[in-house]
C-alpha positions as a printed NumPy array, in Angstrom:
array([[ 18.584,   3.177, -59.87 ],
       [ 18.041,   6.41 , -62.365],
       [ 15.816,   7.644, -59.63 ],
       [ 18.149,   7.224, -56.385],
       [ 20.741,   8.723, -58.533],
       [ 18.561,  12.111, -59.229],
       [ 17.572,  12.121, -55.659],
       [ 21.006,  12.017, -54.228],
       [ 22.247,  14.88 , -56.826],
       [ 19.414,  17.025, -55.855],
       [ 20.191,  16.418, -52.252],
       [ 23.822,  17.331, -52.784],
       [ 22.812,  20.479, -54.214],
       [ 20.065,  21.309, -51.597],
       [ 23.061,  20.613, -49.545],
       [ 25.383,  23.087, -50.97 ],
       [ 22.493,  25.792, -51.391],
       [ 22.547,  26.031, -47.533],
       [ 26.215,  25.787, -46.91 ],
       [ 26.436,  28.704, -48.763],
       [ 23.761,  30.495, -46.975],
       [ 25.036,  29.336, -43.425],
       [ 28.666,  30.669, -44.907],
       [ 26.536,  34.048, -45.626],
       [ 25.409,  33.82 , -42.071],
       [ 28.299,  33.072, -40.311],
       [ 30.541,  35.542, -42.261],
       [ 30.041,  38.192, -39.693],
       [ 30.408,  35.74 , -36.897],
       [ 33.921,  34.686, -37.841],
       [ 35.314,  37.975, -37.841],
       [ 34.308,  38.045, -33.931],
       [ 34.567,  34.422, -33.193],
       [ 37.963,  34.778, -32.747],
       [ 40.884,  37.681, -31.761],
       [ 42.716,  38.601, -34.7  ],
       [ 46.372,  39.735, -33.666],
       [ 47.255,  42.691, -35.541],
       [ 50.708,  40.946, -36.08 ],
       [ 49.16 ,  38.694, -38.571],
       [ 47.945,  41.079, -40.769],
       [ 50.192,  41.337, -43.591],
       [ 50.486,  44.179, -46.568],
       [ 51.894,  42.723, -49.855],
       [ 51.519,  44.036, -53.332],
       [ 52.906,  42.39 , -56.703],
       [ 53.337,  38.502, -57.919],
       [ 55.614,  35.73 , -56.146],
       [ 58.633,  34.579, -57.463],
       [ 58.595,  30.853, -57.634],
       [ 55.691,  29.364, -59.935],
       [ 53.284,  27.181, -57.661],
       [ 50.93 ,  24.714, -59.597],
       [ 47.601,  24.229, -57.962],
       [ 44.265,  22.39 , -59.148],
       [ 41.351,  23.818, -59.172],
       [ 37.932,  22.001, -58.387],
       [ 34.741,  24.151, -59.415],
       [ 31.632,  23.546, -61.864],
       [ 31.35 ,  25.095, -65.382],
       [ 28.803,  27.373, -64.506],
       [ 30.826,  29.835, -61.821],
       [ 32.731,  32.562, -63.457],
       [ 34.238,  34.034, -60.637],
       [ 35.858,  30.28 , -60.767],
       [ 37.487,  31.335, -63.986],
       [ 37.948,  34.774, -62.854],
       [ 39.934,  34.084, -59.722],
       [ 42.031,  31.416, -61.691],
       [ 43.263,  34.739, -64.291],
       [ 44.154,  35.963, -61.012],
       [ 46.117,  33.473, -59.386],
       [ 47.743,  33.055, -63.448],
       [ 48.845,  36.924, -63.491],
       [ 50.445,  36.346, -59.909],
       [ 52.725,  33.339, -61.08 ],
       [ 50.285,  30.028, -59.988],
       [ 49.566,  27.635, -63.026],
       [ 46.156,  26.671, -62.455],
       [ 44.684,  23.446, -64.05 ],
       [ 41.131,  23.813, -63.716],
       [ 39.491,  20.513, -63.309],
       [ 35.077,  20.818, -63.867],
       [ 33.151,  18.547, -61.475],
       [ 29.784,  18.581, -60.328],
       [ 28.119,  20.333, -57.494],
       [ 27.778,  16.676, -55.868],
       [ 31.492,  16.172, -56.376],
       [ 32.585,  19.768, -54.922],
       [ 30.492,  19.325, -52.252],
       [ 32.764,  15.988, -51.556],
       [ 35.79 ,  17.781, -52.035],
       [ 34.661,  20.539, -49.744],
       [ 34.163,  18.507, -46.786],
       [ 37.628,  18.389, -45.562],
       [ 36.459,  21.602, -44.214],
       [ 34.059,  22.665, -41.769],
       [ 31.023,  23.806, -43.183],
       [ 31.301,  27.606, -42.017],
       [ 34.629,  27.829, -44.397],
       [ 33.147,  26.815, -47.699],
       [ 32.806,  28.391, -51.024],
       [ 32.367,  28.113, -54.495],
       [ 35.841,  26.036, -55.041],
       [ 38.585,  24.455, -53.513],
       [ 42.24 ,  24.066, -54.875],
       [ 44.863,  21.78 , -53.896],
       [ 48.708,  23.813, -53.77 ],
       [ 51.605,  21.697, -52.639],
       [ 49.56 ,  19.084, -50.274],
       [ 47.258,  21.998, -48.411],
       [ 43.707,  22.59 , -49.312],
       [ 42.771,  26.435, -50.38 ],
       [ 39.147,  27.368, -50.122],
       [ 37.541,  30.392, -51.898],
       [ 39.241,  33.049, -53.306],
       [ 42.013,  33.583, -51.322],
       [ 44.329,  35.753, -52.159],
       [ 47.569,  34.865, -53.38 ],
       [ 49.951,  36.194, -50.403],
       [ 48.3  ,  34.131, -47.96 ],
       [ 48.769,  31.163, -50.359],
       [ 52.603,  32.179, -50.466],
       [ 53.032,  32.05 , -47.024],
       [ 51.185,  28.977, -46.332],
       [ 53.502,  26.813, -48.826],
       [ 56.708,  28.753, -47.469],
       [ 55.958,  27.892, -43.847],
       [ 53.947,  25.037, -44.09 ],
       [ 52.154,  24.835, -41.293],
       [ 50.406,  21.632, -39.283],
       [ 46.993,  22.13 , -41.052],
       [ 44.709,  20.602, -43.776],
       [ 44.716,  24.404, -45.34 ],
       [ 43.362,  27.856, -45.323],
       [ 40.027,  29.434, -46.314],
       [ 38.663,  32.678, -47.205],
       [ 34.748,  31.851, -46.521],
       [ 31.972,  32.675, -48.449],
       [ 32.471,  34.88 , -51.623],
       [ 33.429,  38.199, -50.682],
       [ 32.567,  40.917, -52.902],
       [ 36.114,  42.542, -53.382],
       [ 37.697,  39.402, -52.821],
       [ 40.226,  37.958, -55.638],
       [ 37.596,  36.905, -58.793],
       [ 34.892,  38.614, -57.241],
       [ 35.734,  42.759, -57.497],
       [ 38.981,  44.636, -57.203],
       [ 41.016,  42.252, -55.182],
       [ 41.768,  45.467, -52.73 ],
       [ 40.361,  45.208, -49.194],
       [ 41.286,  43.788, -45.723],
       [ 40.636,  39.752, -45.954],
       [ 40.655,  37.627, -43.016],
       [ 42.238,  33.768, -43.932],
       [ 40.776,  30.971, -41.876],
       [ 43.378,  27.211, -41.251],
       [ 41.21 ,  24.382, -40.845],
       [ 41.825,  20.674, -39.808],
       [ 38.291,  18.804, -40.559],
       [ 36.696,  19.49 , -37.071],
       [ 38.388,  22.681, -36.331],
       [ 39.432,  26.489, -37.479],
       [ 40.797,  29.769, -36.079],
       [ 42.46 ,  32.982, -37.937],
       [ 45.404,  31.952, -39.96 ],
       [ 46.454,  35.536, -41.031],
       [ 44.9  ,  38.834, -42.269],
       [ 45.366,  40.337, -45.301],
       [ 45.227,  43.657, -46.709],
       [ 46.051,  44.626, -50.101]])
């Protein structure tokens, strides 16, 4: 039973070694997969008003996990980080289609975020609450939130478990 065990944690990281290459791959696709109106890109600066409370999914060995949690904490979001294994994220992840996964996913006021999104698109998702599972910013971005400066132009995938499009764009 040890062995079937070992095997299927193995697989499940195999598994998540190549979603995050096919992420990788696909990065570039996304951004042409689908027309981006220029009214959804959105400039915002500064922290939100109301404290949201998310949970955070991710393993003990990513610190941009940790860094993108400070993050979120500075702009008024209590994280509770919660450690699982890669198996475990991986079955947390698959709410998602494959092309919109990352290194974590959070759960913020019944919607699923993905990756290090940054905050404003998490704002507007909980204000307007859309008909979705949740949002995504794929892959791990260098500037992204947790990853570099935080500054850049981000493009924010919804998701429902089969399907995806542009939820917003933003620059800060």
């Amino acid at each position: 039973m040890k062995h079937i065990a070992t095997v299927l944690v193995l697989l499940a990281i195999f598994t998540i070694a190549v979603a995050a290459y096919m992420v990788a791959e696909y990065d570039s696709q996304l951004s042409t997969e689908f027309a981006t109106p220029s009214s959804t890109t959105t400039r915002i600066s500064g922290s939100i008003g109301k404290a949201l409370k998310a949970i955070m999914y991710a393993t003990r060995t990513c610190g941009c996990c940790h860094k993108y949690a400070e993050y979120l904490e500075e702009n008024n979001v209590e994280v509770e980080v919660v450690y699982v294994s890669e198996a475990q994220l991986y079955e947390k992840l698959r709410v998602a289609p494959q092309k919109l996964y990352s290194c974590h996913i959070m759960e913020v006021e019944g919607y699923y975020v993905i990756g290090h999104v940054p905050v404003e698109a998490i704002v507007k998702l909980v204000a307007e609450r859309p008909d979705v599972k949740g949002i995504s910013l794929p892959g791990m971005p260098s500037e992204a939130p947790g990853m570099g400066s935080g500054r850049g132009k981000f493009t924010i995938y919804y998701f429902d478990k089969n399907s995806y499009g542009v939820y917003m764009v933003v620059e800060t």
